[in-house]
ZAMARGU-4260 file (C-alpha; in steps of 0.2 Angstrom, whole numbers, plus 5000, padded with zeros to 4 digits):
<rodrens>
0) 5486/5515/5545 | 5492/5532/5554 | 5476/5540/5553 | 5461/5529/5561 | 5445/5529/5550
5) 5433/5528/5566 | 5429/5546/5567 | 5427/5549/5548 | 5415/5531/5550 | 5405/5539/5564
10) 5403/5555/5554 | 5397/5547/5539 | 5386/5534/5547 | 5371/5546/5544 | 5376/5548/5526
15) 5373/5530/5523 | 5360/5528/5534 | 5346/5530/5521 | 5355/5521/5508 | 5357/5507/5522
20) 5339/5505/5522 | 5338/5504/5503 | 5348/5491/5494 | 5342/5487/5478 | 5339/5471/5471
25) 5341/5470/5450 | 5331/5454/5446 | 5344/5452/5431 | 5360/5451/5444 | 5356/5432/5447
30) 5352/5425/5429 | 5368/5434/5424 | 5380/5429/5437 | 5371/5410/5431 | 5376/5412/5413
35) 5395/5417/5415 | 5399/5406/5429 | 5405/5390/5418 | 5417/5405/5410 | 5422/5409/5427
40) 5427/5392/5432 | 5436/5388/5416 | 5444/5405/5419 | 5449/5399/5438 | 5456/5381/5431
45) 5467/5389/5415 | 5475/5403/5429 | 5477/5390/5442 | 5485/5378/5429 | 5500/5392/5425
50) 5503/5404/5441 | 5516/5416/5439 | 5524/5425/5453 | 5525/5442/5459 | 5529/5455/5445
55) 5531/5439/5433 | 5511/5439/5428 | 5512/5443/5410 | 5503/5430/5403 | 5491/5431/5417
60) 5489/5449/5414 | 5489/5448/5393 | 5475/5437/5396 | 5465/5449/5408 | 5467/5461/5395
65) 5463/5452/5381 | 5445/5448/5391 | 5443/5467/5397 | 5444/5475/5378 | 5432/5461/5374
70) 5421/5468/5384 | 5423/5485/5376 | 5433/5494/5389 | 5444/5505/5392 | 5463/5497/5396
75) 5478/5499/5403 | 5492/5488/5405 | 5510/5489/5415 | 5501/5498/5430 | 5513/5492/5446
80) 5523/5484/5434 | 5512/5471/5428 | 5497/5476/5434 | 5479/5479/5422 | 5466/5492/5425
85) 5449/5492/5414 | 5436/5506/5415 | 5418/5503/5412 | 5406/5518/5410 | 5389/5515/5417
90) 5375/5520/5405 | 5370/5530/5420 | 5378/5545/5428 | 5387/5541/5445 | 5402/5537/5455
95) 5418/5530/5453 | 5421/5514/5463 | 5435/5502/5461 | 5434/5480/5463 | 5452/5476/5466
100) 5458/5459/5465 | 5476/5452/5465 | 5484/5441/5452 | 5500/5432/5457 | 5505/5417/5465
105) 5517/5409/5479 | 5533/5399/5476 | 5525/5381/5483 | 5525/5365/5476 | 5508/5360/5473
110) 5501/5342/5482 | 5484/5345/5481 | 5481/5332/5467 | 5467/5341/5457 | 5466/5337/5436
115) 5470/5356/5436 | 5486/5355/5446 | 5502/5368/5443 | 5517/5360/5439 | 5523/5375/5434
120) 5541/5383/5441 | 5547/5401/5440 | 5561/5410/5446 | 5564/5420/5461 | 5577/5430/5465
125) 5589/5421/5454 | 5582/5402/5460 | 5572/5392/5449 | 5557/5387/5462 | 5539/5379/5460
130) 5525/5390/5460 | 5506/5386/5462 | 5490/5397/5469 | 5491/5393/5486 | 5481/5408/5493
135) 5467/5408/5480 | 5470/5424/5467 | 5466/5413/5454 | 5450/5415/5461 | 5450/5431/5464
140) 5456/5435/5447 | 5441/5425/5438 | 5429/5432/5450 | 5433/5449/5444 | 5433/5445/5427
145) 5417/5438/5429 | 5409/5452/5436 | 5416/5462/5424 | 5409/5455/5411 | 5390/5456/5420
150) 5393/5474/5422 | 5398/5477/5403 | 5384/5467/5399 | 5370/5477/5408 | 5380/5493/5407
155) 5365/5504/5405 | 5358/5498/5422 | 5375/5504/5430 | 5377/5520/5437 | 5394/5529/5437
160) 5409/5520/5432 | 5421/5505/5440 | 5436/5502/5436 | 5445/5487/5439 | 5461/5484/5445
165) 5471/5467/5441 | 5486/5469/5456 | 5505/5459/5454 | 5516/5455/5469 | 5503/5457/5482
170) 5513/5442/5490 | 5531/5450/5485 | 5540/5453/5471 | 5549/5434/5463 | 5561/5451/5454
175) 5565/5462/5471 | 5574/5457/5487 | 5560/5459/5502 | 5573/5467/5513 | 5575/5482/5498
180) 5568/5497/5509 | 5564/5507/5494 | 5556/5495/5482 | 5537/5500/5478 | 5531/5485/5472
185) 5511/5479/5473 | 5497/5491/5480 | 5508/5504/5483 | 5514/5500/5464 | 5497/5500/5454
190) 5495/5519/5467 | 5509/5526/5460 | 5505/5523/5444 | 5486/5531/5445 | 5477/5516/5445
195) 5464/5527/5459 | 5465/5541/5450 | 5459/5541/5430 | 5446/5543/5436 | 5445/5547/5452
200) 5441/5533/5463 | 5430/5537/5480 | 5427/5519/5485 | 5437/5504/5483 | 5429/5486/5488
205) 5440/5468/5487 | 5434/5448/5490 | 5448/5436/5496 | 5443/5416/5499 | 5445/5407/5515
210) 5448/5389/5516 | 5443/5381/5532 | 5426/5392/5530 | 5409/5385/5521 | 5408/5388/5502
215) 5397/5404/5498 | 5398/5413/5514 | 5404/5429/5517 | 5411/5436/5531 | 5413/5456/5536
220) 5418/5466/5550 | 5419/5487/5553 | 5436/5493/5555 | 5451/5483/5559 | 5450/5469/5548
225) 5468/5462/5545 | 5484/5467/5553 | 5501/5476/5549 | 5515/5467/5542 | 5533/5472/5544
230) 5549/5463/5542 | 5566/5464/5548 | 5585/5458/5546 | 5596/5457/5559 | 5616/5454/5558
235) 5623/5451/5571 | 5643/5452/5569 | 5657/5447/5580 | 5673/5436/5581 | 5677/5418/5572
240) 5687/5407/5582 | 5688/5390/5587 | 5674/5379/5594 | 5686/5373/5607 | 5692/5392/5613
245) 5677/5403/5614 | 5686/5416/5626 | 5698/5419/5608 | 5683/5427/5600 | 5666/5436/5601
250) 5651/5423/5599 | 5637/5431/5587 | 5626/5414/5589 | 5624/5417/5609 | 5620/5436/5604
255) 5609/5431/5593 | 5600/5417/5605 | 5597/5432/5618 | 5591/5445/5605 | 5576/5431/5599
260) 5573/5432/5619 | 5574/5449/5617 | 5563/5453/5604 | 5549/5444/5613 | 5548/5457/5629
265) 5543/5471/5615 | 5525/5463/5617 | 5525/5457/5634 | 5532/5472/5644 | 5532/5487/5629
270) 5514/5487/5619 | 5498/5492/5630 | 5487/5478/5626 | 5472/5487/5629 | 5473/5494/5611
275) 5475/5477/5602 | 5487/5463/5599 | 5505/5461/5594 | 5516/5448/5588 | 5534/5444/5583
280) 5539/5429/5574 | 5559/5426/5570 | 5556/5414/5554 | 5576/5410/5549 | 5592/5410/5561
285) 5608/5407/5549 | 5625/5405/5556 | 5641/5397/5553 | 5647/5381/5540 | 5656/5368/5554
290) 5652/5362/5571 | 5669/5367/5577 | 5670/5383/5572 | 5660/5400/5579 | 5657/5410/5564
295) 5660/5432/5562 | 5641/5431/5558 | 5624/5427/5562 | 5609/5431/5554 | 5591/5434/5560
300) 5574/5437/5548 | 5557/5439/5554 | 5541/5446/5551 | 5529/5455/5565 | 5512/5459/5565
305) 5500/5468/5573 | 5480/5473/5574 | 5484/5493/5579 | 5493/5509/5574 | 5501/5514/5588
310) 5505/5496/5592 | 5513/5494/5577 | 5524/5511/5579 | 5529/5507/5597 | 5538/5490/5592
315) 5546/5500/5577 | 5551/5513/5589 | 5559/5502/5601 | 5565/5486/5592 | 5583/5496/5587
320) 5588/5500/5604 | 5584/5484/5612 | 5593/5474/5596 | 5608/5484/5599 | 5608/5485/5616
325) 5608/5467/5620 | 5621/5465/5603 | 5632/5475/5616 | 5631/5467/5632 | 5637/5453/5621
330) 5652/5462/5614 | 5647/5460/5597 | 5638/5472/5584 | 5618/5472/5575 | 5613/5479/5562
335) 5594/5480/5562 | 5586/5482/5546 | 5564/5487/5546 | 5554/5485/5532 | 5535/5490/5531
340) 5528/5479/5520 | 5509/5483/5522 | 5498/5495/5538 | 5485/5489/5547 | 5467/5484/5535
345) 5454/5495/5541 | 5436/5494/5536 | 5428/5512/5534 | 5416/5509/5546 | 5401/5517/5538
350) 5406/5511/5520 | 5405/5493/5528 | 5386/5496/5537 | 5380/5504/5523 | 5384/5488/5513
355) 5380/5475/5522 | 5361/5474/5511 | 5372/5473/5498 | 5380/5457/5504 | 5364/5450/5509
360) 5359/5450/5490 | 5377/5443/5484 | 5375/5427/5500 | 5355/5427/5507 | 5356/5421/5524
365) 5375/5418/5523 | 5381/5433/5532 | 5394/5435/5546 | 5400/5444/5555 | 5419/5443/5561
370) 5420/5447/5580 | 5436/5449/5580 | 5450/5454/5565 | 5462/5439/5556 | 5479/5439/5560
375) 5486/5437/5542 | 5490/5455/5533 | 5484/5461/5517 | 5490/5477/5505 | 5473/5483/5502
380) 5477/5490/5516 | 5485/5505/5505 | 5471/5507/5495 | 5460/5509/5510 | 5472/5524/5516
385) 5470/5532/5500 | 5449/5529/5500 | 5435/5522/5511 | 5437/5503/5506 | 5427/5487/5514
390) 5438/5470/5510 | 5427/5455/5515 | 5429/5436/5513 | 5421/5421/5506 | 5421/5405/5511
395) 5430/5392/5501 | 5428/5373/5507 | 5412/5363/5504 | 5400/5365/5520 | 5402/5344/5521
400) 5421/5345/5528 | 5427/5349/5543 | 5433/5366/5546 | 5445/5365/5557 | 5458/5352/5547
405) 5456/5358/5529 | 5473/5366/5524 | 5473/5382/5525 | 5479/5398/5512 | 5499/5393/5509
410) 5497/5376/5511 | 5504/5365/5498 | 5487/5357/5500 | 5474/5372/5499 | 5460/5369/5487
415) 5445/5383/5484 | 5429/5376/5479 | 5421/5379/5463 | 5405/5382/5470 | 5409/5396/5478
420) 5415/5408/5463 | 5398/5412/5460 | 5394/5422/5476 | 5410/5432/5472 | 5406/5439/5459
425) 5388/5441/5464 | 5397/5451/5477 | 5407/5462/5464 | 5391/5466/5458 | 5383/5469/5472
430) 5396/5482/5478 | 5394/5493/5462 | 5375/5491/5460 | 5372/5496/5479 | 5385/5507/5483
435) 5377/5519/5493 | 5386/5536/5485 | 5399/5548/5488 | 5410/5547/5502 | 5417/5563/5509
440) 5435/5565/5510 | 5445/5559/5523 | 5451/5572/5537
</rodrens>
């Protein structure tokens, strides 16, 4: 995010602060979230059973369709490409707020063992790979649907409208190369096409689960909440030769080796840590097809990450010279290519205060605060450039296991308990029913 929310959050901390005081609590919001939550869960186990990947949710979409017009709203399909947005009107005149959740899964073979297990495949870029919901849309997906059918329910107790946005791809697109620098896919996707602005969106709230954290918590923090997440592709060309004569070509592999080296000094020596964190991961290394030969080519792909703006820009910034600078000393070329993938994912600050009654009322008593962001990265993070937004998680493993050695989101292993759907879409509720009002525009 290039512009920090702080000073806007400081500014609008006394716009909220009366509303802060002030959450409402509908005594029909618990009953109802009771009597939908078997729906919920049979939604969750028919999504989980066929996952579809990125920009390939079309029965996953058709079917949150197909439950929004039952619900009487207004619908529109092929937003981001595959993407769904439903409008409900509140009986009620109001604001525009936005529940967002995301509705693709990842290309992993799924060992979990559960009677609702994907053995589905798809295709991805060409390759016919397994797929499964690894990092818990499914969930997300029947949450929202859940609270969207409490809302249309009690529609005349709602003030103002929500629409609700069904995402693809927020994991990558299965149809578009990650290393496409133009590609808009996702968030960016679903923004493009209006999805915050018929009607106009001024808040925008999302729930994601968290194995290895107890079922029907959820957790909060003001500010930075996730981090960037950029990638990057680096060839690195030189001479082939023989394994035996080295001095008869130019090794790219011992480039390479250096430039991994390299790429580590951008956090150690060229970030100032007192602003946040950095980190840089090189995930792939390709080279060569024989022992005894030292190929034209190697090829490096990684992914970096970091907690703050100007962190992030300072490793963009200086990434290329330092590639091709130690490409040189080695006699060989790079080529360098960045792509930004998702900003940093900033809590409005005030936004997130002013709602933390709210999540009182979705979790009583099972409330955290985060003191300190996650490392993973999130494309919410575009939708909280656009508007004040507050993404907040919930707790997904039954309080009985041991934390620290559940698997976590990705794992061929990941499981998200049942029990814990409710307090979602409690918390969707809760969001819409006690969001505190208009939020000024950003600077």
């Amino acid at each position: 995010m290039r512009i920090s929310s702080l000073p806007l959050g400081i500014a609008l901390l006394s716009t909220f602060s009366t509303a802060f005081c002030q959450a409402s609590d509908f005594s029909w919001v618990d009953p109802a979230v009771a009597s939908v939550s078997q729906d919920v869960i049979e939604l969750r186990h028919t999504i989980h059973q066929n996952p579809e990947l990125g920009n390939m949710e079309v029965k996953t979409s058709e079917l949150v369709a197909q439950q929004l017009k039952a619900l009487g709203m207004e619908v529109r399909t092929h937003i981001g490409k595959t993407g769904v947005v439903g409008v409900l009107k509140g009986g009620k005149p109001g604001p525009v707020v936005a529940l967002r959740a995301d509705m693709d899964a990842l290309p992993v073979k799924e060992m979990t063992g559960l009677p609702f297990a994907s053995t589905a495949t798809g295709v991805r870029r060409g390759k016919t790979v397994p797929v499964m919901h690894a990092c818990g849309h499914d969930t997300h997906t029947a949450m929202l649907l859940g609270a969207a059918k409490v809302l249309a329910e009690h529609r005349n107790e709602v003030a103002g409208t929500v629409v609700f946005l069904f995402q693809p791809a927020e994991e990558g697109a299965a149809d578009v190369d990650e290393f496409e620098a133009d590609a808009v896919i996702g968030a960016r996707a679903m923004i493009r096409d209006g999805a915050l602005d018929s009607p106009k969106v001024e808040a925008i709230f999302g729930v994601h689960v968290m194995a290895g954290y107890p079922t029907g918590h959820l957790y909060y923090k003001s500010g930075t909440v996730l981090n960037s997440n950029d990638a990057f592709r680096i060839t690195v060309k030189g001479q082939q030769t023989h394994g035996s004569a080295p001095w008869s070509g130019v090794d790219p592999i011992i480039a390479s080796e250096n430039i991994v080296g390299g790429l580590q000094t951008l956090v150690s020596r060229r970030i100032d840590m007192t602003k946040g964190m950095g980190v840089i991961s090189v995930g792939t290394m390709n080279a060569g097809a024989a022992s005894n030969i030292i190929p034209e080519t190697a090829e490096l792909t990684g992914t970096i990450r970091t907690n703050n703006a100007s962190i992030r820009d300072t490793i963009l910034q200086k990434m290329p010279p330092l590639v091709n600078g130690i490409a040189s000393a080695y006699e060989t070329k790079a080529n360098l290519l960045l792509v930004n993938i998702a900003p940093v994912t900033i809590n409005n600050p005030a936004l997130t205060e002013a709602m933390v009654p709210a999540l009182e009322l979705a979790a009583p008593g099972k409330v955290e605060r985060l003191e300190s962001s996650l490392s993973p990265s999130e494309d919410f993070s575009f939708y909280a450039e656009k508007v004040p937004g507050l993404f907040v998680f919930l707790g997904a493993t039954p309080a009985d296991q041991d934390m620290q050695k559940v698997p976590n989101n990705h794992s061929p292993y990941f499981t998200a308990d049942d029990a814990t759907l409710a307090t979602g879409v409690k918390a969707h509720v809760q969001f819409v029913l006690n969001y505190p009002g208009r939020v000024a525009e950003k600077p």
